[in-house]
Each structure stands twice: as C-alpha cells, then as structure tokens.
C-alpha positions in Angstrom: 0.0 0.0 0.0 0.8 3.4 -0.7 0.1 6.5 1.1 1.6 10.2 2.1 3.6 8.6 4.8 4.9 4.8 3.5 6.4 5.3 -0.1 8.7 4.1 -2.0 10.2 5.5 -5.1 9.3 2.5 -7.3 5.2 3.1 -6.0 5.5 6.6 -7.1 7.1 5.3 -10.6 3.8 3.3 -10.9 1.8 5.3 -9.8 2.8 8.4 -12.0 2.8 6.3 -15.0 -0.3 4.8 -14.5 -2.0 8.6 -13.8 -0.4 9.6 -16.6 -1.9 7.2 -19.0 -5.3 7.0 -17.4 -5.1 10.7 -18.2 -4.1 10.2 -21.6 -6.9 7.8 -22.6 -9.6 10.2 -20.9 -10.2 8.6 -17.5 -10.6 11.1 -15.1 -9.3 10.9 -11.8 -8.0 13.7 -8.8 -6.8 13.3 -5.8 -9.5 13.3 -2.8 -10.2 13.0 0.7 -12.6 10.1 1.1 -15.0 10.2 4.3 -16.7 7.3 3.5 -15.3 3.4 4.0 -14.6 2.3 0.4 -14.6 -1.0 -1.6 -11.5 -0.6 -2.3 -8.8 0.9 0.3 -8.4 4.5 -0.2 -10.3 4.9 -4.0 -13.3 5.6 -5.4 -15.4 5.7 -8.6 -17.7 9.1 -8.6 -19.5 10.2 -11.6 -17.0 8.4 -14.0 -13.8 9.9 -12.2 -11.4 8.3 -10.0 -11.2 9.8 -6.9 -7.6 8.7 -5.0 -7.3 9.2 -1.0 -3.5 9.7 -0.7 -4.0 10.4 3.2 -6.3 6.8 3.4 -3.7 5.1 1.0 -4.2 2.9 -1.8 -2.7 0.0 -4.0 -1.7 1.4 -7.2 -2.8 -1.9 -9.0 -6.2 -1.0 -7.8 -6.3 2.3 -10.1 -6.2 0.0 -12.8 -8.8 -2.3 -11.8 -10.9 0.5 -11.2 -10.0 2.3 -14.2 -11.4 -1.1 -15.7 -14.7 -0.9 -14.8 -14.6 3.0 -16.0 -12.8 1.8 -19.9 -15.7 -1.2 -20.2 -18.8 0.9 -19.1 -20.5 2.4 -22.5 -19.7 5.8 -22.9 -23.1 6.9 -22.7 -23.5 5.5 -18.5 -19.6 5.9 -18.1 -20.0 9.6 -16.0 -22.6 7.9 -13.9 -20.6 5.3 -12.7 -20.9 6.0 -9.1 -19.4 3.8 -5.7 -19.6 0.0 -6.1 -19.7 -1.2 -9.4 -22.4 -3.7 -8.9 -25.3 -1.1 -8.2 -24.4 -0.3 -12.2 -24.9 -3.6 -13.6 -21.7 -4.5 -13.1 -21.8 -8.5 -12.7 -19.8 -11.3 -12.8 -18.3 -10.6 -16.9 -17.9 -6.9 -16.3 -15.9 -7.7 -13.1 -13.6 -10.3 -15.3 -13.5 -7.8 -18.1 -12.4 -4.9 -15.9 -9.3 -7.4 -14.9 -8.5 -8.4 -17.9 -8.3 -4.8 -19.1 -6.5 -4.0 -15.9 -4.3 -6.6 -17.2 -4.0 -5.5 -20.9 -3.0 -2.2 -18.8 -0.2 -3.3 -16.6 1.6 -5.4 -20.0 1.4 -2.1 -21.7 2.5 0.2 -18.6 5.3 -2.2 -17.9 3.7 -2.9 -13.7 4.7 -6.4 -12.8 2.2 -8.5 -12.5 2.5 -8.5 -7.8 1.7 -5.0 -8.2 -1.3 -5.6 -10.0 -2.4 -8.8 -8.8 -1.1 -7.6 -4.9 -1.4 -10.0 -2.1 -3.8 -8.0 0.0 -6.8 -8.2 -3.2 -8.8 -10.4 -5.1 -9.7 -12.9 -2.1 -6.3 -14.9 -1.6 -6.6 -15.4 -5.5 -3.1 -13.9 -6.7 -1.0 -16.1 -7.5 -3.5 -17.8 -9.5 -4.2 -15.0 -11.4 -0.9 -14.1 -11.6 -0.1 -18.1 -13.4 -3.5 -17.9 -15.7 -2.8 -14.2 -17.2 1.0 -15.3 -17.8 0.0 -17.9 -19.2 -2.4 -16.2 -21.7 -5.2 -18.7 -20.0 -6.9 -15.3 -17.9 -10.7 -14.5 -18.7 -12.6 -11.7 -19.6 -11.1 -10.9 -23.4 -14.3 -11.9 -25.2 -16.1 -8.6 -23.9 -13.3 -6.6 -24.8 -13.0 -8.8 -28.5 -17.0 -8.3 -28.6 -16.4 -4.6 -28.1 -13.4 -4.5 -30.6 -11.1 -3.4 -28.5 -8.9 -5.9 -28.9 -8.1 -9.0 -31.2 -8.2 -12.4 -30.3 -5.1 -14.0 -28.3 -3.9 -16.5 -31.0 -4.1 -12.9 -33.2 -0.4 -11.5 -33.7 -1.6 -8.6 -32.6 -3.7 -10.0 -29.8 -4.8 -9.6 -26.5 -3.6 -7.9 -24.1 -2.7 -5.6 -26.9 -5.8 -3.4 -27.1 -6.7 -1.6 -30.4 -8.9 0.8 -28.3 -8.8 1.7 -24.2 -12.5 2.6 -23.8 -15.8 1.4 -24.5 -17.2 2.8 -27.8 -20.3 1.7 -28.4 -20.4 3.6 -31.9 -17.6 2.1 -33.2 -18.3 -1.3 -31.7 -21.7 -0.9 -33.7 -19.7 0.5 -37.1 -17.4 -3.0 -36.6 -20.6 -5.1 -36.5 -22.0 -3.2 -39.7 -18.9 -3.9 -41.7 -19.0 -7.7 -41.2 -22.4 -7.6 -42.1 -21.8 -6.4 -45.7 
C-alpha cells in the first residue's frame, strides 16, 4: 500500500505512469479526501472519475482495476458510474473484463504483474491469477474482442494488446455493420 507517509520511489514510478496514462486515454481521476469506507482501500469511482485518497492510502494496481470498470462501461453511462460497481450492472463478466483490461494495462505500462495482482486483493486469488494471465489462459477478453477493443489472443496482434482503451459503443456498432456487408 501506498500513502503520504509509507512510499517508496518504485510506488510513485507506478503510480505516476499509471496517472499519466489514465489521463491520456480520458479517464478522469484527482486526488480526494474520502470520508466514507470504500470497496476498495483509499479509491473511489464518482461520476465516471477516479477519486484517489492519498492520506487513506491505496494499492496502485487497484487504479487499474478501477479504471477497468470505467474503460468497459458504455460511454453513454460511463459519468454515472458512481461507488460500487455492482449497483451499475456490473456482474460477474464486467468484473472479469475490468481485470482483464487491468491486465492488458499493466503489460502495456510495464507494472509487474504483484503490483497488479497484490497479495492484500482479489480474495487470496493472486497467485492464481498471476499463473493464468501469464500464461495467456486469464478470462474476460471476449467482452473486450466483442467490443473490438482488442483481437483475439492467438491474433499477432492479440490480447492484451488493445486496439482501443474505452468502450465505444459507436464504433463497436460501425465494426458489426462492416461484417455484415
């Protein structure tokens, strides 16, 4: 965990770059006090921006699972995105497509995978995640293939490369016009 008191210079790296390219594909975010007791330590999700308690501390893999659930909502409900994901419709797939994104993220950003997958989250899970996303045998690509914003894995240009970072329900629909012609 990171926070205003317990850094170290490798967090701040991650953190930084991770902020920075959150910012550069349009997901909002600012750092925040946060009253309230959170789902996840120390962030939040309000109104389609990323709030960040740096007083409360936070994992920085958790920015990117949280940024997942912002990338895979439809840009026309993404700004009312608001607390826990599941009062949004966010099930079971959305929850394994905003990890595999978070995933597709971290490759790209160059975050090892611990910092990601951290020992304190995903219920004990870790190291298993860890092995199946290494191992190109991870879940929650199809949404992301279904949206186009990604190929296939066995593509050479597959997943977790991304063609696009956020949900784009108009060009998902332009995609499905063109291979009905």
């Amino acid at each position: 965990m990171i926070n205003s008191k317990h850094n170290t210079d490798k967090q701040l790296t991650d953190v930084n770059k991770i902020l920075a390219f959150l910012t550069n594909i349009g997901i909002k975010h600012r750092y925040e006090t946060l009253d309230e007791k959170t789902f996840l330590p120390g962030l939040k999700v309000n109104n389609g921006t990323l709030l960040l308690d740096f007083e409360k501390g936070f994992y920085p893999g958790d920015i990117l699972h949280e940024a997942g659930h912002i990338a895979v909502t439809s840009e026309t409900t993404r700004t009312c995105l608001t607390g826990d994901m599941k009062h949004h419709d966010h099930q079971a797939a959305e929850e394994m497509t905003a990890i595999a994104w978070s995933w597709a993220a971290a490759c790209y950003l160059d975050i090892a995978p611990d910092v990601l997958f951290h020992e304190e989250g995903y219920k004990g899970a870790s190291a298993s995640l860890i092995e199946a996303f290494s191992t190109n045998t991870g879940f929650g690509y199809p949404l992301l293939y279904s949206w186009f914003m990604c190929e296939q894995p066995n593509h050479p240009n597959g997943y977790p490369n991304m063609l696009k970072w956020l949900r784009d329900d108009a060009y998902t629909q332009a995609q499905l016009k063109k291979l009905r012609l």
